[in-house]
PDB file with one MODEL, atoms N, CA, C and O in Angstrom:
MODEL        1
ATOM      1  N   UNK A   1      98.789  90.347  98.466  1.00  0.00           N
ATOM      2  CA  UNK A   1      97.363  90.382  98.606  1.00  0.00           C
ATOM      3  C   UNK A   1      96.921  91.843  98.649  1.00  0.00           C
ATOM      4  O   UNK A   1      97.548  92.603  99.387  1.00  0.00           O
ATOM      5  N   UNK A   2      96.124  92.202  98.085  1.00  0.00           N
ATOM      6  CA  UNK A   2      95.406  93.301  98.142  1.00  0.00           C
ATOM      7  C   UNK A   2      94.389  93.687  99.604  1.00  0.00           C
ATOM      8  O   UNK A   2      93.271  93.208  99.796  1.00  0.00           O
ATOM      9  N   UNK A   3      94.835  94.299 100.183  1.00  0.00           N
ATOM     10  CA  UNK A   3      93.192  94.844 101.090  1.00  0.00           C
ATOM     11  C   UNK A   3      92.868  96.450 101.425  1.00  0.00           C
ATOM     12  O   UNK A   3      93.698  97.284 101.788  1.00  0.00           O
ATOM     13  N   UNK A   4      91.517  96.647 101.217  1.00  0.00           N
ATOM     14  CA  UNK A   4      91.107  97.740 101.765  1.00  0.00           C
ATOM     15  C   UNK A   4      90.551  97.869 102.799  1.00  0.00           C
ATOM     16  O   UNK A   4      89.815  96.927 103.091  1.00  0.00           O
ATOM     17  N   UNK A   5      90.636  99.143 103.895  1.00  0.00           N
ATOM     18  CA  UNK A   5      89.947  99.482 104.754  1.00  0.00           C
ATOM     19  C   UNK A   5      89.459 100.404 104.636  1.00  0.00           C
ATOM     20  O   UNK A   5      90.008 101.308 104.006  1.00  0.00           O
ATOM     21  N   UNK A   6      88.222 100.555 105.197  1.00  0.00           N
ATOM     22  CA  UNK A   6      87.561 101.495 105.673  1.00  0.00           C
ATOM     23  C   UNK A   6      86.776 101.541 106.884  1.00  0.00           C
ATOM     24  O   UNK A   6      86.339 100.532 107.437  1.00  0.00           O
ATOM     25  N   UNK A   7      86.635 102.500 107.212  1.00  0.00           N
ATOM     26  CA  UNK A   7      86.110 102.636 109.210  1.00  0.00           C
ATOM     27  C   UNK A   7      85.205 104.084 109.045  1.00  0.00           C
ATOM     28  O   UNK A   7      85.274 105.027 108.256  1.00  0.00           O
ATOM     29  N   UNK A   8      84.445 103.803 110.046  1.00  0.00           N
ATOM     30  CA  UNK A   8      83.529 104.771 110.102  1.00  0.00           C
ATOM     31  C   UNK A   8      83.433 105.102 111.886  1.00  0.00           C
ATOM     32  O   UNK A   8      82.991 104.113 112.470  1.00  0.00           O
ATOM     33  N   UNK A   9      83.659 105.919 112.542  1.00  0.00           N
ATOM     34  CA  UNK A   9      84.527 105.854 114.016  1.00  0.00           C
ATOM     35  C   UNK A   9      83.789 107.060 114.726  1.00  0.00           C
ATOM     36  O   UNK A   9      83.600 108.089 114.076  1.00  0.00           O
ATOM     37  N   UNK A  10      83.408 106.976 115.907  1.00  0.00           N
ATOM     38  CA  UNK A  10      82.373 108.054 116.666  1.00  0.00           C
ATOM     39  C   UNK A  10      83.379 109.155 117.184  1.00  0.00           C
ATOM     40  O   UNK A  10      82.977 110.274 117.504  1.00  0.00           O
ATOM     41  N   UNK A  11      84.761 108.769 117.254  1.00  0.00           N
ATOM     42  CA  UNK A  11      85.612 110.300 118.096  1.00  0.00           C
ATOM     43  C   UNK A  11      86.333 110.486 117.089  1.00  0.00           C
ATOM     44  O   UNK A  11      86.390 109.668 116.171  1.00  0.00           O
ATOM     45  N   UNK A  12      87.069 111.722 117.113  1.00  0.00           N
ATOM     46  CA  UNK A  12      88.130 111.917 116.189  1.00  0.00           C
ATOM     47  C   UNK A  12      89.944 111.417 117.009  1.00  0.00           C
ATOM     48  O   UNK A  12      91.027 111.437 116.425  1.00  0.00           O
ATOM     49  N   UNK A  13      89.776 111.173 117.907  1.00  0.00           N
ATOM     50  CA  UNK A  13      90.585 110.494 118.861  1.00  0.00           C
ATOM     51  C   UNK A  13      90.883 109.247 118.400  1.00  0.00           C
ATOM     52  O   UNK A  13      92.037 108.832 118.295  1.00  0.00           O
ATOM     53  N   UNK A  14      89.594 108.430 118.031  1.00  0.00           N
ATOM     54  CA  UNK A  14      89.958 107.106 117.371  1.00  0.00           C
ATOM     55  C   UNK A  14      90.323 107.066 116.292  1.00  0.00           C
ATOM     56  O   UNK A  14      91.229 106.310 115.943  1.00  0.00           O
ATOM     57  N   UNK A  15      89.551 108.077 115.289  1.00  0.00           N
ATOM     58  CA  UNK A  15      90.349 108.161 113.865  1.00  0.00           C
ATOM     59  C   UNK A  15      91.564 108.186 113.872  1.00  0.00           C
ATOM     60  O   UNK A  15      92.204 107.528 113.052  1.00  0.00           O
ATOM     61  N   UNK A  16      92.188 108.997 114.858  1.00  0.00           N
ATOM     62  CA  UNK A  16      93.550 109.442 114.664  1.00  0.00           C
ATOM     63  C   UNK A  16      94.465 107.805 115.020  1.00  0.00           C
ATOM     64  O   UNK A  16      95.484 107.485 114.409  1.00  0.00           O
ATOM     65  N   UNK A  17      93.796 106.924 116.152  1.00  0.00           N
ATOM     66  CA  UNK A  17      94.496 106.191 116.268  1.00  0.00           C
ATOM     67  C   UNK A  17      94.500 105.091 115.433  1.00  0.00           C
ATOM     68  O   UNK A  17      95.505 104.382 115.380  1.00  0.00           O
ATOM     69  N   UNK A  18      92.958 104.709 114.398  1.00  0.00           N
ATOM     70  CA  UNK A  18      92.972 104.001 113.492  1.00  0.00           C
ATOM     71  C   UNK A  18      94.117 104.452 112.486  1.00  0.00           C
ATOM     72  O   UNK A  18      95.074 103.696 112.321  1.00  0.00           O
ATOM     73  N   UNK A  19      94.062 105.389 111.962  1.00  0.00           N
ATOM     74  CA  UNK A  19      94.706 106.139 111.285  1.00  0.00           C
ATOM     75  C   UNK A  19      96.635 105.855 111.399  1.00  0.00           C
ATOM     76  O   UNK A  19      97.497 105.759 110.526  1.00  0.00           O
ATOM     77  N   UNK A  20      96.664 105.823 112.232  1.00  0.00           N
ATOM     78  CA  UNK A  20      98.317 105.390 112.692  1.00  0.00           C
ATOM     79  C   UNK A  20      98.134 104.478 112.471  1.00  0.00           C
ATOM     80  O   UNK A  20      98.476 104.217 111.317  1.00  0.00           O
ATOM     81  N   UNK A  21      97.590 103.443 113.151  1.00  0.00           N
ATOM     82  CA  UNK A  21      97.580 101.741 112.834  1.00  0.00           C
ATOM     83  C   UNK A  21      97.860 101.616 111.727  1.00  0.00           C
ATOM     84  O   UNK A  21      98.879 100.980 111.457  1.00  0.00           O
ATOM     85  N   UNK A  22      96.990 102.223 110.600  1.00  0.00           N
ATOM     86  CA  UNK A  22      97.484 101.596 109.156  1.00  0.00           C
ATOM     87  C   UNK A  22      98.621 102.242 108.252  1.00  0.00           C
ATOM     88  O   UNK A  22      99.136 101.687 107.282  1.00  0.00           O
ATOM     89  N   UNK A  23      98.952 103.609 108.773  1.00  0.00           N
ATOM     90  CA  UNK A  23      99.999 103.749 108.407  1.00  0.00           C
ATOM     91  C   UNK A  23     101.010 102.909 108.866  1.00  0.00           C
ATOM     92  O   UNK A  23     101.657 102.641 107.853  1.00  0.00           O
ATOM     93  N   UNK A  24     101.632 102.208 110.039  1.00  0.00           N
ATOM     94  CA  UNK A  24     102.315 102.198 110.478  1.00  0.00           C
ATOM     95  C   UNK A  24     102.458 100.356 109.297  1.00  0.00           C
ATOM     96  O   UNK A  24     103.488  99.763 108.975  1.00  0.00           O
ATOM     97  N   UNK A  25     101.337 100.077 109.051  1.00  0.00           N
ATOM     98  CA  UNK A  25     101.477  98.641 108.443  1.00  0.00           C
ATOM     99  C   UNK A  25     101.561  98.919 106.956  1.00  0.00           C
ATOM    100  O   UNK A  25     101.591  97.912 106.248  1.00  0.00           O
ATOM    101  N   UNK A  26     101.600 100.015 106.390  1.00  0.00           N
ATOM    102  CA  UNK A  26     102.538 100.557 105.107  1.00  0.00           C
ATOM    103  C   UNK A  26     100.657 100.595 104.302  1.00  0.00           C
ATOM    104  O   UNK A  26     100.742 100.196 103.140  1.00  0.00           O
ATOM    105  N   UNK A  27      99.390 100.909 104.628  1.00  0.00           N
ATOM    106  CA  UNK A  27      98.466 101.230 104.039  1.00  0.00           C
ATOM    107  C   UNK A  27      98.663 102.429 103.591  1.00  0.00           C
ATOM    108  O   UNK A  27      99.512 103.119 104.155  1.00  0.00           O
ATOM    109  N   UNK A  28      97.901 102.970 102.440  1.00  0.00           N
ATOM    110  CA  UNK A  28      98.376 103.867 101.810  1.00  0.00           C
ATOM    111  C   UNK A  28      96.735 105.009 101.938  1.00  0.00           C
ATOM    112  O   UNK A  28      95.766 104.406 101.478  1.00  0.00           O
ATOM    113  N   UNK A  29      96.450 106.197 102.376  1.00  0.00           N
ATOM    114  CA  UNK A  29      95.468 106.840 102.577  1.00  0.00           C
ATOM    115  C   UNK A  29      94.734 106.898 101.181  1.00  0.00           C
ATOM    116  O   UNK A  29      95.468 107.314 100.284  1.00  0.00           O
ATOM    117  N   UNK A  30      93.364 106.554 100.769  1.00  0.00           N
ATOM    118  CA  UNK A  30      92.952 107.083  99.706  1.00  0.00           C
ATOM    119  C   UNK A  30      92.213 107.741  99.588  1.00  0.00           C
ATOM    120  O   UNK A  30      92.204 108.452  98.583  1.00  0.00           O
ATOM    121  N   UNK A  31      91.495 107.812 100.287  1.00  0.00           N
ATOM    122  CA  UNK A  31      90.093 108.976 101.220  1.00  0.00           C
ATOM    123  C   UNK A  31      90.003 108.889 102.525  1.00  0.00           C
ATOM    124  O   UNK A  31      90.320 107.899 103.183  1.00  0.00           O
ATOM    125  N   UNK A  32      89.473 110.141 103.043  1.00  0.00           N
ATOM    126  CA  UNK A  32      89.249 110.129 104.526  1.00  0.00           C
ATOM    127  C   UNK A  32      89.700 108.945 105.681  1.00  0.00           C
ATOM    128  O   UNK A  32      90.662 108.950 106.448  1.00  0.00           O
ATOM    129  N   UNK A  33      88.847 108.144 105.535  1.00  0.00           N
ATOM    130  CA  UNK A  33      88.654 106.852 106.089  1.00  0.00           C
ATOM    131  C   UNK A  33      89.006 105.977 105.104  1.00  0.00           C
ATOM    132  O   UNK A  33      88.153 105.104 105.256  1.00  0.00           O
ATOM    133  N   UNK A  34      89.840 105.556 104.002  1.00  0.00           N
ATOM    134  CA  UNK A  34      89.964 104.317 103.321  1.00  0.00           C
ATOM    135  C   UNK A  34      90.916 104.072 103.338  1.00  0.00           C
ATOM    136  O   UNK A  34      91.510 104.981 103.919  1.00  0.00           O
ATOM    137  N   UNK A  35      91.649 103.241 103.005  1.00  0.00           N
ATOM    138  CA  UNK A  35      93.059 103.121 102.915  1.00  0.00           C
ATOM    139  C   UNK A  35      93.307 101.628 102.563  1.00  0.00           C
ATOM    140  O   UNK A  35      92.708 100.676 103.064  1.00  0.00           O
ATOM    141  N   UNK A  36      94.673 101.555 101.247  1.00  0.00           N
ATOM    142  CA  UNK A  36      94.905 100.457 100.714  1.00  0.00           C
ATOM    143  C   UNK A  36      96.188 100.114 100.569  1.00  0.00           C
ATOM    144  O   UNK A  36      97.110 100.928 100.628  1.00  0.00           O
ATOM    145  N   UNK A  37      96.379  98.400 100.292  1.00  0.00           N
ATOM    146  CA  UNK A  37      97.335  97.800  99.993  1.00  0.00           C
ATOM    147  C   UNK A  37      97.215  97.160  98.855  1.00  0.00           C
ATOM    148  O   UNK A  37      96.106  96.730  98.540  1.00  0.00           O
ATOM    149  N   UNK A  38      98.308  96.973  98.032  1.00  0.00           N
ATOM    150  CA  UNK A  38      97.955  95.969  97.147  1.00  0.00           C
ATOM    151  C   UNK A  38      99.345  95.145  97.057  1.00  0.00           C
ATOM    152  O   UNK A  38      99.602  94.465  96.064  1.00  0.00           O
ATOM    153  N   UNK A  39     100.049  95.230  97.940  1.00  0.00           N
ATOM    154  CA  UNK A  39     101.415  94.198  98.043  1.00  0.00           C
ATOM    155  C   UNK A  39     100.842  94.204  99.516  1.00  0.00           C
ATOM    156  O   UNK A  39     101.175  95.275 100.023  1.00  0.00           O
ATOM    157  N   UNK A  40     100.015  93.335 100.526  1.00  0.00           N
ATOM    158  CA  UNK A  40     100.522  93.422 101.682  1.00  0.00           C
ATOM    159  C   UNK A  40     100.150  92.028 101.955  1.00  0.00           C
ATOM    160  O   UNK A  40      99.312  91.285 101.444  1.00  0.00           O
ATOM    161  N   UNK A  41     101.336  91.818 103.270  1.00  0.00           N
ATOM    162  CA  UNK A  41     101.636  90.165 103.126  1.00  0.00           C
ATOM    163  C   UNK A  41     100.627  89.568 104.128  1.00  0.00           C
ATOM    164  O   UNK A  41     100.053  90.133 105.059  1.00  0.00           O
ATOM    165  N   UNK A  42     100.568  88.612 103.816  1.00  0.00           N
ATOM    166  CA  UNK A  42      98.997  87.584 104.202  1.00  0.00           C
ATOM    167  C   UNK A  42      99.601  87.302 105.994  1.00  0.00           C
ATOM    168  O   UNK A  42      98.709  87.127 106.823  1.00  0.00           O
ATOM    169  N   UNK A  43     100.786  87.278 106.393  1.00  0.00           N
ATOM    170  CA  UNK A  43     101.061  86.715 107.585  1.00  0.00           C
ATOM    171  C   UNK A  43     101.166  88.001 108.690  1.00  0.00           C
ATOM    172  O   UNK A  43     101.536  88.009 109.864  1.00  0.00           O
ATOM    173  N   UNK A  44     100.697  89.039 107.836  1.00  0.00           N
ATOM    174  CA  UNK A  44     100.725  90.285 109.002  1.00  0.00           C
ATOM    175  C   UNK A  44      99.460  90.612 109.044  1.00  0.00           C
ATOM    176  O   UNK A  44      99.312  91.537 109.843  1.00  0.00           O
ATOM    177  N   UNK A  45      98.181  90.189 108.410  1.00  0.00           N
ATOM    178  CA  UNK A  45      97.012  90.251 108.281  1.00  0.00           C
ATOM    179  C   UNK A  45      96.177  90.275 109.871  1.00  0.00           C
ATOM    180  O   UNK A  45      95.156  90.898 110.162  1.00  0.00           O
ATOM    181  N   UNK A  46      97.092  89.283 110.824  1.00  0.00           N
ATOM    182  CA  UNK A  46      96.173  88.916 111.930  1.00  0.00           C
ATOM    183  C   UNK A  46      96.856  90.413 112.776  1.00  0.00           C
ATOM    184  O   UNK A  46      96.117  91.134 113.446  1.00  0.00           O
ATOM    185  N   UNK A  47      97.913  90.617 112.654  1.00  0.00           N
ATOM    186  CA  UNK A  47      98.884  91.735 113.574  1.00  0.00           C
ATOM    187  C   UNK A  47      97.920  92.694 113.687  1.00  0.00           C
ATOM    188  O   UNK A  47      97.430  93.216 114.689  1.00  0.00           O
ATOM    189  N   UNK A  48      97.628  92.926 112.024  1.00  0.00           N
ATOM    190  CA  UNK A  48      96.903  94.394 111.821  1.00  0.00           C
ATOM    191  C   UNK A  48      95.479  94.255 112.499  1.00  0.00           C
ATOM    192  O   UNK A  48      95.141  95.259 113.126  1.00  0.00           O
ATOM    193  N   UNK A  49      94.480  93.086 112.494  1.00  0.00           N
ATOM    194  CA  UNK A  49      93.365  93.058 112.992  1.00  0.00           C
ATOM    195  C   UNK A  49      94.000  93.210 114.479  1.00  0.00           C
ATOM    196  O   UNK A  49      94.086  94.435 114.562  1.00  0.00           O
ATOM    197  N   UNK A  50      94.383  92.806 115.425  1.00  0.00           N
ATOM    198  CA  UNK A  50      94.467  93.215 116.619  1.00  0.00           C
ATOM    199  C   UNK A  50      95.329  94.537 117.109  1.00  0.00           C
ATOM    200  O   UNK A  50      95.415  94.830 118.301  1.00  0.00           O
ATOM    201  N   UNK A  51      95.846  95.165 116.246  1.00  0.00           N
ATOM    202  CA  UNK A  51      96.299  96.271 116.497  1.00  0.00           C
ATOM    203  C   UNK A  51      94.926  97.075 116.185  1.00  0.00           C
ATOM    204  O   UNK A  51      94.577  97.823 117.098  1.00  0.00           O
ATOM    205  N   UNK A  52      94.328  97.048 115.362  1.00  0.00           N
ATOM    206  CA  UNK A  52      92.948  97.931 115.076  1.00  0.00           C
ATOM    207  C   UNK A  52      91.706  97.051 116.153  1.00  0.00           C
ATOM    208  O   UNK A  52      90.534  97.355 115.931  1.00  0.00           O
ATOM    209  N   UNK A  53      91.844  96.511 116.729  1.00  0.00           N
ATOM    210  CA  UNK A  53      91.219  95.774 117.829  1.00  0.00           C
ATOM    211  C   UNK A  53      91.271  96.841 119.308  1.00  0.00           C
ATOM    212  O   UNK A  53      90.342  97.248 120.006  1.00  0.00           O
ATOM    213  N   UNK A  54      92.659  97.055 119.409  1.00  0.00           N
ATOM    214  CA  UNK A  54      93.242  97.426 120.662  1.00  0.00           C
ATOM    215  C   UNK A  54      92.571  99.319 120.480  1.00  0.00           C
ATOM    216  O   UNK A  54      92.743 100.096 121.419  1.00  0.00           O
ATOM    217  N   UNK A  55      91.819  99.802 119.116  1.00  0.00           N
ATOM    218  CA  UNK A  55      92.423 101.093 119.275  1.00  0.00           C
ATOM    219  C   UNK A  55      91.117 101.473 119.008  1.00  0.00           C
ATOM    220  O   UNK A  55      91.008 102.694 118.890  1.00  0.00           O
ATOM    221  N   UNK A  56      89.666 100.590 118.815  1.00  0.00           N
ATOM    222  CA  UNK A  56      88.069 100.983 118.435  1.00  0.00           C
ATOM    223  C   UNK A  56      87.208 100.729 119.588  1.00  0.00           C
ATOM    224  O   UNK A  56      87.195  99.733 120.311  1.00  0.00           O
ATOM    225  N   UNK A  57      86.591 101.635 119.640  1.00  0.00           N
ATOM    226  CA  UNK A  57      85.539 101.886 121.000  1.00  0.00           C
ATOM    227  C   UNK A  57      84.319 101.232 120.248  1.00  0.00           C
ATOM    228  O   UNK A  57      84.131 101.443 119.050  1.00  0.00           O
ATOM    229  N   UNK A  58      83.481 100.410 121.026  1.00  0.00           N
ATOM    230  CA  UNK A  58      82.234  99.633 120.788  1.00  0.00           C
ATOM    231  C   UNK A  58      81.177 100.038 119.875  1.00  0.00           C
ATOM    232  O   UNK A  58      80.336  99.301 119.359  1.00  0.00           O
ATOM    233  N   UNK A  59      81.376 101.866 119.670  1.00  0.00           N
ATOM    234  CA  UNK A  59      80.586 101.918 118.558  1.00  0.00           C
ATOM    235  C   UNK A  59      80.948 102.317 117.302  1.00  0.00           C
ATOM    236  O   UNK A  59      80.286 102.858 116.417  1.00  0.00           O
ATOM    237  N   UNK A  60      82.625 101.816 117.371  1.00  0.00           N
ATOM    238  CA  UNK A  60      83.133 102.150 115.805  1.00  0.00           C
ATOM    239  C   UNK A  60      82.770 100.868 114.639  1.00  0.00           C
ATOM    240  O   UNK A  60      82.275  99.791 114.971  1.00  0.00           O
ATOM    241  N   UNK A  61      83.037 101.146 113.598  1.00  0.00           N
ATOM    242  CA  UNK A  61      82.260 100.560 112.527  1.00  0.00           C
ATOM    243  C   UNK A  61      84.347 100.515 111.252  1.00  0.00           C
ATOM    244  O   UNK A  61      85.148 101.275 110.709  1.00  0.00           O
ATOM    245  N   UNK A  62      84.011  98.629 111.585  1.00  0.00           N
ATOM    246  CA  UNK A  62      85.785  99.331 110.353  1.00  0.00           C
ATOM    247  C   UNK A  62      85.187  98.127 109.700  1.00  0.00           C
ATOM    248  O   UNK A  62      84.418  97.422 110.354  1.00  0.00           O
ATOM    249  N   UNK A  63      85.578  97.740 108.049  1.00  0.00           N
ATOM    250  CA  UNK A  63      85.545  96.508 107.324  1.00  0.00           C
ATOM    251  C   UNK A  63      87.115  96.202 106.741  1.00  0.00           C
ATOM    252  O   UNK A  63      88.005  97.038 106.580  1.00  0.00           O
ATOM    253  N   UNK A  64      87.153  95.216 106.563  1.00  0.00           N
ATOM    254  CA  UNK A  64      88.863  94.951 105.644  1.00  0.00           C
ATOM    255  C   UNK A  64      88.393  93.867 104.248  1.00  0.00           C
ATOM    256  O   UNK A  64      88.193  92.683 104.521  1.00  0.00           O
ATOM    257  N   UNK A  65      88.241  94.317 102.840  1.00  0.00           N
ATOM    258  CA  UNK A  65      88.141  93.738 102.317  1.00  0.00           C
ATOM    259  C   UNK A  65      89.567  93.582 101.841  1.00  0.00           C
ATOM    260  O   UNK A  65      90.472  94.413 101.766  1.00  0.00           O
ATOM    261  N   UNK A  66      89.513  91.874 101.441  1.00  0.00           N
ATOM    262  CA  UNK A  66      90.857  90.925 100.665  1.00  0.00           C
ATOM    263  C   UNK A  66      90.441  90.233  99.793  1.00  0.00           C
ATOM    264  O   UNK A  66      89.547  89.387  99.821  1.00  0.00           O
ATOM    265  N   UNK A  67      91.288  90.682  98.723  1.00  0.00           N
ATOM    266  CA  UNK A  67      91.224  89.335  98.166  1.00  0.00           C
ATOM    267  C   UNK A  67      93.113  89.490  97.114  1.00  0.00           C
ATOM    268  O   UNK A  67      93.586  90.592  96.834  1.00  0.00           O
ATOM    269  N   UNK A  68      93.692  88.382  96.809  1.00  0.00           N
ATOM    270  CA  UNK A  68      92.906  86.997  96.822  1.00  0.00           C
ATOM    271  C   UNK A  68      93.263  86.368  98.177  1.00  0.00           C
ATOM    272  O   UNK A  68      94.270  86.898  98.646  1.00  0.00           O
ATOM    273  N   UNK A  69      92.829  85.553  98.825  1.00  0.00           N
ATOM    274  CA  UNK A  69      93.032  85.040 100.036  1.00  0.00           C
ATOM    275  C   UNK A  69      92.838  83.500 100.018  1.00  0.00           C
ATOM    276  O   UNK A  69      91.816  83.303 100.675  1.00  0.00           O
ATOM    277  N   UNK A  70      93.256  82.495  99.648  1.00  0.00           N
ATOM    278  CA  UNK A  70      92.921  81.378  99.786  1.00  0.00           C
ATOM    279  C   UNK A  70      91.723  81.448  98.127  1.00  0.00           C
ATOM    280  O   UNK A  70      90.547  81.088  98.189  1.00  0.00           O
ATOM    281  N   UNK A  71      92.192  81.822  97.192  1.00  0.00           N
ATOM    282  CA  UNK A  71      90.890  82.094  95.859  1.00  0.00           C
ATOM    283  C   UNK A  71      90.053  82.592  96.352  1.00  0.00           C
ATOM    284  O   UNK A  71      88.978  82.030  96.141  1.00  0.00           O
ATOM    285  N   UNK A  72      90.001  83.613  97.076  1.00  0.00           N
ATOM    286  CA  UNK A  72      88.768  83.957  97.758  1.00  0.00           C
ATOM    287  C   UNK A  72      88.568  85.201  97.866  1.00  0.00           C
ATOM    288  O   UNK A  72      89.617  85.725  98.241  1.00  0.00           O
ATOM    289  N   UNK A  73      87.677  86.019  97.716  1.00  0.00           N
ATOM    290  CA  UNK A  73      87.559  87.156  98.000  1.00  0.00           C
ATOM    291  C   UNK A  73      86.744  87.650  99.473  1.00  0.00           C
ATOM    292  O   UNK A  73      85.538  87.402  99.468  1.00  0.00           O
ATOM    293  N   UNK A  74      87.131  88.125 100.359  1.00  0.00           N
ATOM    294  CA  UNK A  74      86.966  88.191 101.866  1.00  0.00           C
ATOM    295  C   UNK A  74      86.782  89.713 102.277  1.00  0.00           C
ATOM    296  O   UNK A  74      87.407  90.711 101.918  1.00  0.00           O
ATOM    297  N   UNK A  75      85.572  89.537 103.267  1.00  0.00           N
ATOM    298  CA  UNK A  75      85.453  90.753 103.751  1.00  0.00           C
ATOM    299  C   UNK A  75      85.349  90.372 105.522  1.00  0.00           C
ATOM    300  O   UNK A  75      84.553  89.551 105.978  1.00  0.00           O
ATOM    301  N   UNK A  76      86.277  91.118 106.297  1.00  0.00           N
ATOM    302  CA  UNK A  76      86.396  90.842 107.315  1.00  0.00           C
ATOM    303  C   UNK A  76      86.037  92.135 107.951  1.00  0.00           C
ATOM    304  O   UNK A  76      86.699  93.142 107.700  1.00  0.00           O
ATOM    305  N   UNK A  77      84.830  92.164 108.916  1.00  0.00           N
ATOM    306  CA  UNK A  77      84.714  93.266 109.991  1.00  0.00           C
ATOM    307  C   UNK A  77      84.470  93.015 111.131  1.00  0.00           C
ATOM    308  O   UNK A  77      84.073  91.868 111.339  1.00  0.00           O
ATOM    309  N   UNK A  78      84.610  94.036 112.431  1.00  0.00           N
ATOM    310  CA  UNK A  78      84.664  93.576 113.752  1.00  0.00           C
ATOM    311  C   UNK A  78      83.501  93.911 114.084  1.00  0.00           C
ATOM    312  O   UNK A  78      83.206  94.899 113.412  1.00  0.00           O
ATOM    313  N   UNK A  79      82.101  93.428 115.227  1.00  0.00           N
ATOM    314  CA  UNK A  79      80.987  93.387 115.605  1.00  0.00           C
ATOM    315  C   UNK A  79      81.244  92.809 117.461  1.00  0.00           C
ATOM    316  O   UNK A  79      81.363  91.734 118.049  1.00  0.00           O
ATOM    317  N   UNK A  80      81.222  94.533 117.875  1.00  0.00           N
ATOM    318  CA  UNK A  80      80.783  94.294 119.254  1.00  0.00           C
ATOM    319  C   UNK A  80      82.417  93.578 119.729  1.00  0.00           C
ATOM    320  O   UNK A  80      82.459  92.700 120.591  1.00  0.00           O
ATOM    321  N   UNK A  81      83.624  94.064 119.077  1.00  0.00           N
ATOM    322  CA  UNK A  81      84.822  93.647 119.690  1.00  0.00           C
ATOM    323  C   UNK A  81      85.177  92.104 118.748  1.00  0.00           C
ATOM    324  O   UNK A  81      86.370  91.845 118.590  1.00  0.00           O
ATOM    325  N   UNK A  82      84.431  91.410 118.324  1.00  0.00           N
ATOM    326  CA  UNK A  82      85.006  90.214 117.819  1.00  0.00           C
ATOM    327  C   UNK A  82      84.763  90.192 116.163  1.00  0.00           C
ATOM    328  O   UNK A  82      83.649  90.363 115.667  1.00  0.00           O
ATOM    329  N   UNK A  83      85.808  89.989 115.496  1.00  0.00           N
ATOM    330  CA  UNK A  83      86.146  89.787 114.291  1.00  0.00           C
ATOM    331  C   UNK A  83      85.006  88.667 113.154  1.00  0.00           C
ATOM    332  O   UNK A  83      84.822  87.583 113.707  1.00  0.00           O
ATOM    333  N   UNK A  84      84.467  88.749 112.118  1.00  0.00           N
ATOM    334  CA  UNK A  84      83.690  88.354 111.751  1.00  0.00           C
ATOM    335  C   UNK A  84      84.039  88.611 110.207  1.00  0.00           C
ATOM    336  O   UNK A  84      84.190  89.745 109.751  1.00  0.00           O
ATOM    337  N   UNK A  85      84.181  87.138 109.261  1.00  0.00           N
ATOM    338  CA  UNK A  85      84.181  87.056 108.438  1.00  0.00           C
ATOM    339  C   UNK A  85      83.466  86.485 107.277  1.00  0.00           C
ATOM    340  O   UNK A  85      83.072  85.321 107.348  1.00  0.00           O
ATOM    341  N   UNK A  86      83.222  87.328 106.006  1.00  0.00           N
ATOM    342  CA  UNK A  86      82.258  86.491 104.715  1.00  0.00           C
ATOM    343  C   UNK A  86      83.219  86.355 103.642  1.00  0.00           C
ATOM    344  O   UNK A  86      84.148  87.130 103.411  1.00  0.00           O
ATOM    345  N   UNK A  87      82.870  85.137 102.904  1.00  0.00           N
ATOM    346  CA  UNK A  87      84.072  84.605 101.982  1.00  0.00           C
ATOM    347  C   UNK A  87      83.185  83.973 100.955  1.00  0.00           C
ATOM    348  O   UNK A  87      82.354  83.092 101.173  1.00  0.00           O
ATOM    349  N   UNK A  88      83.507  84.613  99.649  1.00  0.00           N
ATOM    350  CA  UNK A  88      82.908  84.612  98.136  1.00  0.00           C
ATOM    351  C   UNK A  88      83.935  83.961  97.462  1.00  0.00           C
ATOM    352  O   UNK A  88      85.083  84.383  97.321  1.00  0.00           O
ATOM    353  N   UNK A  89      83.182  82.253  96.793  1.00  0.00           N
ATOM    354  CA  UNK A  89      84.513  82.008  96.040  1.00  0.00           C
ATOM    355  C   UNK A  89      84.313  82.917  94.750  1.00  0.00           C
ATOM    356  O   UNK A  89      83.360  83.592  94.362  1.00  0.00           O
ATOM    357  N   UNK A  90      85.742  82.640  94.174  1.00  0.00           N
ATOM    358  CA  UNK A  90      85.665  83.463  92.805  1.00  0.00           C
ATOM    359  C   UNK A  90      85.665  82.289  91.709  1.00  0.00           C
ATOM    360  O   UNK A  90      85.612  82.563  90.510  1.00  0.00           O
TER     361      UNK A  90
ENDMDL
END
């Protein structure tokens, strides 16, 4: 499955720790704040949302677009601590 992130983050403290998070799940840096997969496996999908859960202060801003996901193309971002998803069939 393919996904991108990107985050938009109020300290540079959090960048740094967003920033590990996705290295550590084999995302690959493509700008500043973006970073992609395009082999990454669908059953580590939830790991990575709560590891980037554990590491954003209330007024950071991250999205994870996926696709394909179920034929679907998905954009998942967090609002106020809880995870929130929109899903476009293709």
């Amino acid at each position: 499955m393919f996904i991108s992130v990107v985050y938009d983050v109020v300290s540079t403290d959090s960048k740094k720790k967003i920033s590990d998070v996705l290295k550590q799940f084999g995302l690959k840096k493509i700008m500043d704040t973006l970073y992609e997969s395009y082999d990454f496996p669908v059953g580590k999908l939830g790991n990575l949302k709560k590891d980037i859960s554990n590491e954003l202060d209330m007024d950071d801003k991250l999205r994870i677009y996926q696709y394909p996901l179920e034929s679907k193309f998905k954009v998942s971002y967090i609002e106020e601590k809880k995870w929130k998803r929109l899903s476009v069939e293709i």
